[in-house]
C-alpha positions in Angstrom: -4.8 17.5 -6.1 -5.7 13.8 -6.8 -3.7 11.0 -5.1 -3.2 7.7 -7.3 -2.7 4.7 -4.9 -0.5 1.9 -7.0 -0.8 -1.6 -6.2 2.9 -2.9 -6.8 3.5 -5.2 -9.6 2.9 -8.8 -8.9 5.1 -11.2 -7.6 5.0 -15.1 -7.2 4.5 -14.6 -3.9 1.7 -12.5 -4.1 -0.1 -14.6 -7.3 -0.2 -17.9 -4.8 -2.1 -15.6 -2.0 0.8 -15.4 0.5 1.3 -11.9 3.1 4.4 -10.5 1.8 5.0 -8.3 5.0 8.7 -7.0 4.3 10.3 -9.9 2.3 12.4 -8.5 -0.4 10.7 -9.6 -3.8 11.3 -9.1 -7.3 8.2 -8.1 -9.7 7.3 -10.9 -12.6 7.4 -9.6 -16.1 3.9 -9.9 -16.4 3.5 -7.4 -13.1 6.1 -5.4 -14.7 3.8 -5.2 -18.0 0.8 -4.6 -16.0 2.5 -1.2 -14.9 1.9 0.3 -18.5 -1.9 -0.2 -18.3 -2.4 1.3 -14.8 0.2 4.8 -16.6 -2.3 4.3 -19.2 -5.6 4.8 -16.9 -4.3 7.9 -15.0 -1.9 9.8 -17.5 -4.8 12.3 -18.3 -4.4 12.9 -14.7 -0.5 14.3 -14.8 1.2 12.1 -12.1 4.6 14.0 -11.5 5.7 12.3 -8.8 5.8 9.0 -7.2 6.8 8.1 -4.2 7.1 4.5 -3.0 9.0 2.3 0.0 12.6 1.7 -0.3 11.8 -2.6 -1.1 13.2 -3.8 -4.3 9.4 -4.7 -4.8 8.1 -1.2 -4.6 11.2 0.3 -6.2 11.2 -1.7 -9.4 7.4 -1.0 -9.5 7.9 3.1 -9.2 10.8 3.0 -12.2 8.5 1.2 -14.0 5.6 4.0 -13.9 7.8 6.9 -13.5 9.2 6.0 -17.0 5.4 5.4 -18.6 3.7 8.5 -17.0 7.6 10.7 -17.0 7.6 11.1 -13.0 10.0 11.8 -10.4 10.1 9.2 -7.9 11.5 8.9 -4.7 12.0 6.1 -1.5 10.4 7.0 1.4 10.8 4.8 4.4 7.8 5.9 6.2 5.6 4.3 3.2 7.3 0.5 4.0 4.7 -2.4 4.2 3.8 -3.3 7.9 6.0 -5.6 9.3 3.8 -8.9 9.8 6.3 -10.8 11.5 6.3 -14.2 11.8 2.9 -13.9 9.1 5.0 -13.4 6.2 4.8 -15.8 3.6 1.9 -17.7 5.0 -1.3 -17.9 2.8 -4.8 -17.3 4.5 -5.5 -20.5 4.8 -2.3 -21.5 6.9 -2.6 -17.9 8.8 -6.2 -18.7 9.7 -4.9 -22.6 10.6 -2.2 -21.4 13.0 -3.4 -18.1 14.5 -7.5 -18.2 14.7 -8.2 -15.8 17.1 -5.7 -13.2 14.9 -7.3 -14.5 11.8 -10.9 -13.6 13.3 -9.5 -10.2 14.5 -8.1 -9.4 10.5 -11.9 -8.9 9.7 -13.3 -7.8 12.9 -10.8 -4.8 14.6 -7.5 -5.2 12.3 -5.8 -2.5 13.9 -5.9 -4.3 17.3 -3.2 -6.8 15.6 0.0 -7.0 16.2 1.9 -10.0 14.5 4.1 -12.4 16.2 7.7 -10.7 15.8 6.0 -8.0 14.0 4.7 -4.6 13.7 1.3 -3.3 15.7 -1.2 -2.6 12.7 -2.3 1.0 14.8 1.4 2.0 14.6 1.6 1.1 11.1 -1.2 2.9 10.1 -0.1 6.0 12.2 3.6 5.9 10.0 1.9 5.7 6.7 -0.5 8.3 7.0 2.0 10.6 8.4 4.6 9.6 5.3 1.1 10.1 2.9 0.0 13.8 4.8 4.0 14.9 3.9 4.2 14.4 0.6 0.7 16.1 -0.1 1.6 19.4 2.2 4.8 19.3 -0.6 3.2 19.5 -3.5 1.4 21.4 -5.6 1.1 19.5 -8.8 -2.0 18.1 -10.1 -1.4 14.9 -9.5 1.2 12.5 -7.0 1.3 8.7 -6.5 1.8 6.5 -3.8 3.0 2.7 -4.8 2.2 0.4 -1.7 2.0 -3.3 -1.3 -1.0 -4.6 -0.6 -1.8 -4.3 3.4 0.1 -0.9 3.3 -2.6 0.1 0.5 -5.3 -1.6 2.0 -4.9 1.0 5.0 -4.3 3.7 3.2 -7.0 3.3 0.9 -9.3 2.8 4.2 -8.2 6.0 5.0 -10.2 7.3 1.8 -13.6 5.4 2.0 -16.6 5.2 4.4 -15.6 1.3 5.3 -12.9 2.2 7.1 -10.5 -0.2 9.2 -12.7 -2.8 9.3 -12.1 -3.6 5.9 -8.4 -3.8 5.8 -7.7 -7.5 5.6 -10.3 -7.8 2.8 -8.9 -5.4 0.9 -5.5 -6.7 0.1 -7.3 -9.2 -1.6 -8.6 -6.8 -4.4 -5.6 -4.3 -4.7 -4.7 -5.1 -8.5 -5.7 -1.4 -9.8 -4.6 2.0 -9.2 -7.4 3.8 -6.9 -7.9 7.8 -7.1 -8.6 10.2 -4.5 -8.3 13.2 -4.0 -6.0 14.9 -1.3 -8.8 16.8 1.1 -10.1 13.5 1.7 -7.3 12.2 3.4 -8.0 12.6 7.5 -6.5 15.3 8.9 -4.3 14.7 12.4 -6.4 15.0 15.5 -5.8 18.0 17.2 -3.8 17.6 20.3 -6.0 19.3 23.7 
């Protein structure tokens, strides 16, 4: 089974660089276009299902494929962005400015973080993967998609490849494409001794 991992559509916020953490935001028509070109990369692959967090963000993002690529699509909570707290709507430059030694951390161990007001990134990391590992054991389709804003696909995605965790922060930064996996490579739970 392959796994498509869907940027959402783009939003002002997110064209002037700033975290979106769980602000509700509404896609721009030009994201909203850019939904029929990423269908158009992965229809050979015969996404049949997408499932995305409940935000109008993510939402408006899923319709938008599900009627390009004729998917299913359904919210599931468990797939929400990490709440970044008090982070939200500040740029890099004025989160590096006002929190350095979190800023530092981003690139060094992000899943040490745990915004002011906000959600610890291990936790958040923990809930999506779980939310991700349920929707593969219920399917047996070719092909399912995930739509995630960017630091919820950033983790995910580092799930997937070799650079793991340390890598988060700097991959919300490139998260304008659909990425394909496929399912076995998605970690499997630790076994509890």
């Amino acid at each position: 089974m392959k796994i498509v991992l869907f940027p959402t559509a783009a939003s002002e916020w997110r064209s002037k660089g700033r975290l979106l953490g769980r602000v509700e935001l509404s896609p721009t028509e030009a994201g909203l276009a850019q939904c029929g070109d990423w269908a158009d990369e992965v229809s050979e692959l015969g996404v049949k299902a997408i499932y995305h967090a409940p935000d109008e963000l993510s939402a408006v993002t899923a319709e938008t494929l599900g009627k390009h690529l004729d998917a299913a699509r359904k919210a599931v909570e468990g797939l929400l962005e990490p709440d970044v707290g008090l982070w939200a709507g500040l740029t890099d430059a004025q989160l590096k400015a006002r929190f350095a030694k979190a800023h530092r951390n981003l690139s060094e161990a992000p899943l040490n973080i745990r915004p002011p007001e906000g959600e610890p990134f291990s936790k958040a990391l923990e809930r999506l993967e779980a939310a991700i590992r349920k929707q593969i054991g219920r399917n047996g389709i070719p092909a399912i998609g995930f739509v995630l804003r960017p630091l919820a696909l950033a983790m995910v995605r580092s799930c997937f490849e070799e650079n793991g965790a340390t890598e988060i922060y700097e991959m919300t930064r490139d998260e304008d494409l659909p990425r394909v996996f496929e399912a076995d490579a998605f970690p499997q739970p630790a076994l509890k001794p």
